[in-house]
N, C-alpha and C positions, 0 to 999 in steps of 0.2 A: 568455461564452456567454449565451444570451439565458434568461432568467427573467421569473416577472412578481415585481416587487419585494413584498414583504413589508410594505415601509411604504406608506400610501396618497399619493397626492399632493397632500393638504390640509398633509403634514407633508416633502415631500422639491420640490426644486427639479429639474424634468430640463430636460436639456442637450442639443441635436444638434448634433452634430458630426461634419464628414467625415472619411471612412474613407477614406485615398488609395490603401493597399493592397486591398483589396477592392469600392472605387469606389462604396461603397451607405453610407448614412447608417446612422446607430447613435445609440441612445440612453443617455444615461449618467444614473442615476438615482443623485443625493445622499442615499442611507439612511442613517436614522439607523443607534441604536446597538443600539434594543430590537430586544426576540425578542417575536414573534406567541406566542398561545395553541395548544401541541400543536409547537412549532419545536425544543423544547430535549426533547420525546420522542422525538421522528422523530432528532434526532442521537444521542442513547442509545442508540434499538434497532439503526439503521442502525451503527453503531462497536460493538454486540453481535453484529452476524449476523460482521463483520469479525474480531472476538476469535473465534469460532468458528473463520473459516478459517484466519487464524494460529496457533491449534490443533492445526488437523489438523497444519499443515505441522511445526509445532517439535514436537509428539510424534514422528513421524516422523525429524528431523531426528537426535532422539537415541537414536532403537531403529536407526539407520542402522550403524552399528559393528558392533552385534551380528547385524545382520539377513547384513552384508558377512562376519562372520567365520564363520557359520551354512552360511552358500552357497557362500564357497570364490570371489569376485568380488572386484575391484580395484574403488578408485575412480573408475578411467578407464570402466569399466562402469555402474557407478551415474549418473558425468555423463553418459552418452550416451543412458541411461535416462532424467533428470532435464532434459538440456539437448532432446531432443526432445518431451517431454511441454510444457516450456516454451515451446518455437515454436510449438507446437498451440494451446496453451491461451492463448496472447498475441493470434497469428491470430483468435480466437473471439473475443476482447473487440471488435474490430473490427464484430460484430453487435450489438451495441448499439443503432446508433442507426437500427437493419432491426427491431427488439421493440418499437415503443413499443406496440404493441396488448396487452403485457404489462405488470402491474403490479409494479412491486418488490418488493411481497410474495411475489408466486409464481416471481417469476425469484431471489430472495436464497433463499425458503424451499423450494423444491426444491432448489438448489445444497450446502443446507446436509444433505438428508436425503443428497443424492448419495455428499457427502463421508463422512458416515457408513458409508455400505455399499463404501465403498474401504477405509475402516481395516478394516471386519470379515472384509473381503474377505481383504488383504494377512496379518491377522493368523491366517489359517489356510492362509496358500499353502506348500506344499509347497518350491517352489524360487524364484531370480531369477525366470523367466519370468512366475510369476502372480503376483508381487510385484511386479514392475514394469509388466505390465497392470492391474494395481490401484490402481499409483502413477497410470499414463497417465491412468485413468479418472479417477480424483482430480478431475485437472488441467483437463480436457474438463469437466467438471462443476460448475467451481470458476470460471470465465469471469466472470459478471454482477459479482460484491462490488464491482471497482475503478470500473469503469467506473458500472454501473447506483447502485452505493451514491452516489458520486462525485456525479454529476448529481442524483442526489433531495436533499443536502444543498445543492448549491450554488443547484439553483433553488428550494429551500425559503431559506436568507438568503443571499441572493447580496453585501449590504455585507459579511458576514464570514467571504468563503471559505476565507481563510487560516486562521481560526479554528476551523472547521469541519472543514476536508479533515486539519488537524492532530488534531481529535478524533478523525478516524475511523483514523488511522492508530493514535492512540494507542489506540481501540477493540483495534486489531488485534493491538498491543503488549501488552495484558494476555493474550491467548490467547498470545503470546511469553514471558510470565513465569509462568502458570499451567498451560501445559502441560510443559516440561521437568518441574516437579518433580513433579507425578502421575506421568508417566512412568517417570524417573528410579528413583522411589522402586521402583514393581511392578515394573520389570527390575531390581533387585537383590534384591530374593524371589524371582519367580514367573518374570522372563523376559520377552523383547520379546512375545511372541507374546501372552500377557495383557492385557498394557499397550497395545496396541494395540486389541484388545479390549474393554476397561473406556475407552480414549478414545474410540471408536463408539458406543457407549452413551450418555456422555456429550453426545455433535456429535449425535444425534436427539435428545436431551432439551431440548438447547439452542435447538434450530430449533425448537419450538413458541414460544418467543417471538418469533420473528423472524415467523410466519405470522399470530400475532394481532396485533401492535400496527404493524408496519410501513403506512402508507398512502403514496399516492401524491400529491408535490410538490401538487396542488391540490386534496387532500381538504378538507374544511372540515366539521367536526364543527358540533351544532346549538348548542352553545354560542358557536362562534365566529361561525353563521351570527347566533343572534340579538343577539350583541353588536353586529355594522355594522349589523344594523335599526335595532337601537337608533338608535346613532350618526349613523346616514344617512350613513352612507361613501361617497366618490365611486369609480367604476368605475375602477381601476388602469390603468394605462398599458404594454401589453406590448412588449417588447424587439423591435426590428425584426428580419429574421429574413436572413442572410446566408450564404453561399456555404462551404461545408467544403474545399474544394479549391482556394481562391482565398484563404481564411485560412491554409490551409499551407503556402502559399507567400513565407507574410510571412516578415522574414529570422528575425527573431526568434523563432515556431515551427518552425521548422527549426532552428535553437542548441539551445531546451530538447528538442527530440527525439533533436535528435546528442548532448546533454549527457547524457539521459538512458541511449541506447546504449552508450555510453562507463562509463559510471557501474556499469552493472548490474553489472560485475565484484564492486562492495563493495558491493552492495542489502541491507537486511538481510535480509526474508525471502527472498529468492530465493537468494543465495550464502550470505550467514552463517549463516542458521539451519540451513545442512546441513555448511559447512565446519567452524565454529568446535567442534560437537559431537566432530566428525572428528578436529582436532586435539589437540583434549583428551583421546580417548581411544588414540589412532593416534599420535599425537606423542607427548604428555606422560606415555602408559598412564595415565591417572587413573583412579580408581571408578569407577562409575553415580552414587554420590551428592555424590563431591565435582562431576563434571560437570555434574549438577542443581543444584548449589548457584554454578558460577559461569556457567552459562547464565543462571541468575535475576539473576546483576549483570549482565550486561549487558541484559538486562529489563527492567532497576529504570531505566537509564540508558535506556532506550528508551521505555519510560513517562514519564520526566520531559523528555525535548527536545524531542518535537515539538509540545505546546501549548507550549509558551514559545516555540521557533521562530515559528512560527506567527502570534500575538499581535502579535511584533515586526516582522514580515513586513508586516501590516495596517497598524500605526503606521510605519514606516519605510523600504518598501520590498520587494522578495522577495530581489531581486539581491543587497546586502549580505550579508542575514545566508546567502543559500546561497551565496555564495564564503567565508562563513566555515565554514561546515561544512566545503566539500569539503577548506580547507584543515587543518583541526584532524581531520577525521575521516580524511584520509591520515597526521595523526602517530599517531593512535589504532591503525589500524590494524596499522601499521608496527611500532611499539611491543609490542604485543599477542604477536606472535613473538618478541621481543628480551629481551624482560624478565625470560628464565628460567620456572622451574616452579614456585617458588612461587605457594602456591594464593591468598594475600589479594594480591599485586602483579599476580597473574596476573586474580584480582576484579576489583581497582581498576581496571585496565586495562580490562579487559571493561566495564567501567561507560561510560567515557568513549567504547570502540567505538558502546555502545547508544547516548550522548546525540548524538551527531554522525550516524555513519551510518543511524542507521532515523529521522531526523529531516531526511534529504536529498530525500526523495519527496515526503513533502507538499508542501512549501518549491517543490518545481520543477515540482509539479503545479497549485499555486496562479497561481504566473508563466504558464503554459498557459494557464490558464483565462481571466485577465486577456488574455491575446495574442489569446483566441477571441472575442470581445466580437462578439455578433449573430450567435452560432452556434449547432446544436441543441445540447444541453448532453448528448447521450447520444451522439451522432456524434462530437463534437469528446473528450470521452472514452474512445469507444472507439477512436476512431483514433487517441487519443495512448497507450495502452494496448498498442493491438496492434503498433503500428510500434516505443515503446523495450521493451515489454516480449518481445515475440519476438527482437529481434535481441540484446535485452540476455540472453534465458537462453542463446546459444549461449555466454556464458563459463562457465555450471556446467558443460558438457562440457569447456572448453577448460583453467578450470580444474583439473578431474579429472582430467587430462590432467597438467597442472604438475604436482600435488602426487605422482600414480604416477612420474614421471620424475626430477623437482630436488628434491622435498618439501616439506613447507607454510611454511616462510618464503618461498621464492621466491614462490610461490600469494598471499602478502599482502601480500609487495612491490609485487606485482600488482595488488592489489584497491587498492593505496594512490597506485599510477601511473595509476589511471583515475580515480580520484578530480581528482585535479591536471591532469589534460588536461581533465576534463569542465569545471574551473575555470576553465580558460581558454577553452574555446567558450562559457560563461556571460558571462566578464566581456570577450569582445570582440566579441560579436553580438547579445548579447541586453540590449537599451537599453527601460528600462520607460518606458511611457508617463507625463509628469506628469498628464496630466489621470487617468487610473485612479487613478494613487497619491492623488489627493486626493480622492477620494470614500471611501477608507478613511480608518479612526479617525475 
C-alpha cells in the first residue's frame, strides 16, 4: 500500500518495478531498520485505542452467560444478534478509504466514546431487545480501529508492517486479558449489570488518551521538523498510487480474503471471545472467577504470539509461519474441547488457543498489505476488512446455531476445520513476492 517511507533516500536504495497484475509501476523502497522520532508513540497510542475495543468486546464476551440466563434467550439468538451486528459493522469498515478528510484521532476517539455509551447503555436494558440494540450500536461505532488504526501504522513505518500491525493487535490483546478479569470479578459480587457499567466508565477514561496523542501518518512535530533543517534532508520519494480494484483481482488478494472468510470461524476477537466464555460457563458450569481466570490464559497466550509472529513474518516471510498457525491453531482448538474440565489443562490449553489463533490476523493482514503495494492504504484496508470481516461474522450466527443444536465441541471442531481449509487456500494461491520479502529485515 502506498506510504511515504520513513527513512530518507540519502540512506534507502528505490527500485521500479513492473506490476504485471495491475499494469502501473510501483515503487519499492529498501528501509532500513530504524524508527523516526514520534513512530514508536503513534504505535503505543494507536494499539491503545485497539486494547479499548477489545475491551469492550471481552467484557461483554463474559457478562454474555449471565445476560442469556437473565432474559430467558438461546445462543442461536445471541449469534443472530452478534452475526448481524458483524456484517453491519465489517460493511462500514469499507468507508475507510471514503474519510480521509478525517483524522485518526477523531475517527479512533469518537469510536472509542461510542463504545462507551453502548456498555452503559446494554448495562441498564431491561430485556434482549435494548441489549442487543446496544450491542448493534457497539459494533456500527466500533468500524474505524482495524482499518483506520491499520493504515496510520503502516504508512507511518511501512519496512516493518508486520511488526507493527502485530503490535497493534497485541495492543488489542491486552484489553483481551484485562478486561475478563475486571469483569469477571464485579459479576461475582455485584452482577453483570455493574460490571458492565464500571467497564463504560472505564472505555471514556481511556479514550482521552487516544484524543490527545494520536496524530496523523504525516504530522511532523517541531522537533522533528527542526531535526531535517538541521540535516538538510532531501524530499522523500512517495509511493506511486494504484488502482483498488485492479489489486483485488490479483490471485493472491483474493486467497488471503477467501483465507480470511474461511478463518473467521476461530478469529479470536470475533468467535472466541464470546464462544470460549460460553463454554466455560454453559458447558463446563464454571464460576465467574475461575472463567476470568482462564480467559486471562488464553490472553497471556494472545499477548505473546503475535509480536513474535509478526517479527518472524518480516525476517522470513508471512506465508510460512501463517500456515503454521492455522496448523497448530486448529490442534489448539480441537484440543481445548477434548481435554476434560480440569481448570490448569483446561488453562494450559487456552494458552496455546491465544498464541496461534489471535496471532492468525495480523500475519494475514500483513501478507494483504504486501499484495496492495501502490494502493491507498485506508482503501486497501478497509476493503480487506469489510469483505473477510463481514462474511467472516456470518459464522458467530452459524456457530450459535451449532452449539444450540450439536453443542460446543462440534462448534470447535468447526472453528478448527476452517482453520485447516483457510491453510490451504494460503498455501496454494497465495505466492509472496521475493522482491517484497527482501526489502524486509
Amino acid at each position: 500500500m502506498s506510504s511515504e517511507p520513513d527513512k530518507t533516500l540519502d540512506s534507502e536504495e528505490a527500485n521500479r518495478t513492473q506490476d504485471p497484475a495491475a499494469g502501473a509501476k510501483k515503487i519499492i523502497i529498501e528501509s532500513g531498520k530504524g524508527w523516526n522520532p514520534g513512530d514508536r508513540l503513534q504505535v503505543a497510542v494507536v494499539s491503545f485505542s485497539h486494547t479499548i475495543q477489545h475491551g469492550y468486546v471481552a467484557a461483554l464476551g463474559v457478562a454474555y452467560p449471565f445476560v442469556l440466563a437473565d432474559f430467558h434467550v438461546s445462543y442461536a439468538v445471541l449469534g443472530i444478534i452478534l452475526g448481524g451486528a458483524g456484517i453491519v459493522g465489517g460493511l462500514l469498515q469499507g468507508l475507510a478509504g471514503f474519510v480521509k478528510k478525517y483524522s485518526t484521532k477523531m475517527l479512533l476517539g469518537s469510536q472509542n466514546l461510542g463504545m462507551a455509551l453502548s456498555l452503559a447503555v446494554a448495562s441498564i436494558s431491561p430485556g434482549i431487545f435494548l441489549f442487543g440494540a446496544a450491542r448493534i450500536f457497539g459494533t456500527l461505532v466500533s468500524w474505524p480501529q482495524h482499518p483506520v488504526g491499520s493504515a496510520h501504522l503502516t504508512e507511518r513505518v511501512p519496512h516493518r508492517r508486520g511488526f507493527v500491525l502485530a503490535m497493534h493487535t497485541t495492543g488489542g490483546n491486552l484489553g483481551t486479558l484485562l478486561a475478563p478479569l475486571i469483569t469477571s470479578i464485579i459479576i461475582a459480587y455485584y452482577g453483570w449489570r455493574p460490571a458492565l457499567l464500571t467497564m463504560a466508565g472505564l472505555t471514556a477514561l481511556a479514550s482521552v488518551l487516544t484524543w490527545t496523542s494520536v496524530h496523523s501518518p504525516d504530522h511532523v512535530s517541531k522537533h522533528e521538523q527542526r531535526s531535517k533543517s538541521e540535516k538538510k534532508l532531501p524530499v522523500q520519494a512517495p509511493a506511486a498510487a494504484g488502482s483498488l480494484l485492479q489489486a483485488l483481482k490479483r490471485r493472491e488478494a483474493k486467497a488471503v480474503l477467501g483465507a480470511g472468510m474461511v478463518s473467521g470461524a476461530g478469529r479470536g476477537l470475533g468467535v472466541l471471545a464470546v464462544y470460549i466464555p460460553a463454554y466455560l460457563r454453559s458447558g463446563l458450569h464454571m464460576s465467574p472467577l475461575t472463567i476470568g481466570m482462564l480467559v486471562t490464559m488464553v490472553s497471556v497466550g494472545a499477548l505473546t504470539g503475535p509480536g513474535f509472529g509478526g517479527h518472524l513474518s518480516d525476517r522470513f516471510g508471512r506465508r510460512p509461519v501463517l500456515l503454521s498457525l492455522y496448523f497448530f491453531g486448529a490442534l489448539a482448538l480441537t484440543g481445548f474441547v477434548l481435554v476434560g474440565s480440569n481448570p490448569v489443562i483446561v488453562g494450559a490449553m487456552g494458552f496455546l488457543v491465544g498464541v496461534f489463533s489471535y496471532s492468525e490476523q495480523p500475519i494475514r493482514q500483513a501478507l494483504f498489505s504486501d499484495v496492495m503495494q501502490g494502493v491507498d492504504a485506508r482503501k486497501a484496508f478497509g476493503a480487506y476488512f469489510a469483505i473477510s470481516q463481514s462474511v467472516g461474522a456470518l459464522w458467530i450466527t452459524a456457530l450459535g446455531i451449532v452449539i444450540t443444536s450439536l453443542g460446543f465441541k462440534s462448534a470447535f471442531v468447526t472453528m478448527a476445520g476452517s482453520f485447516i481449509v483457510a491453510g490451504l487456500i494460503i498455501g496454494v494461491f497465495a505466492k509472496e513476492d521475493p522482491q517484497l520479502t527482501s526489502t524486509r529485515a
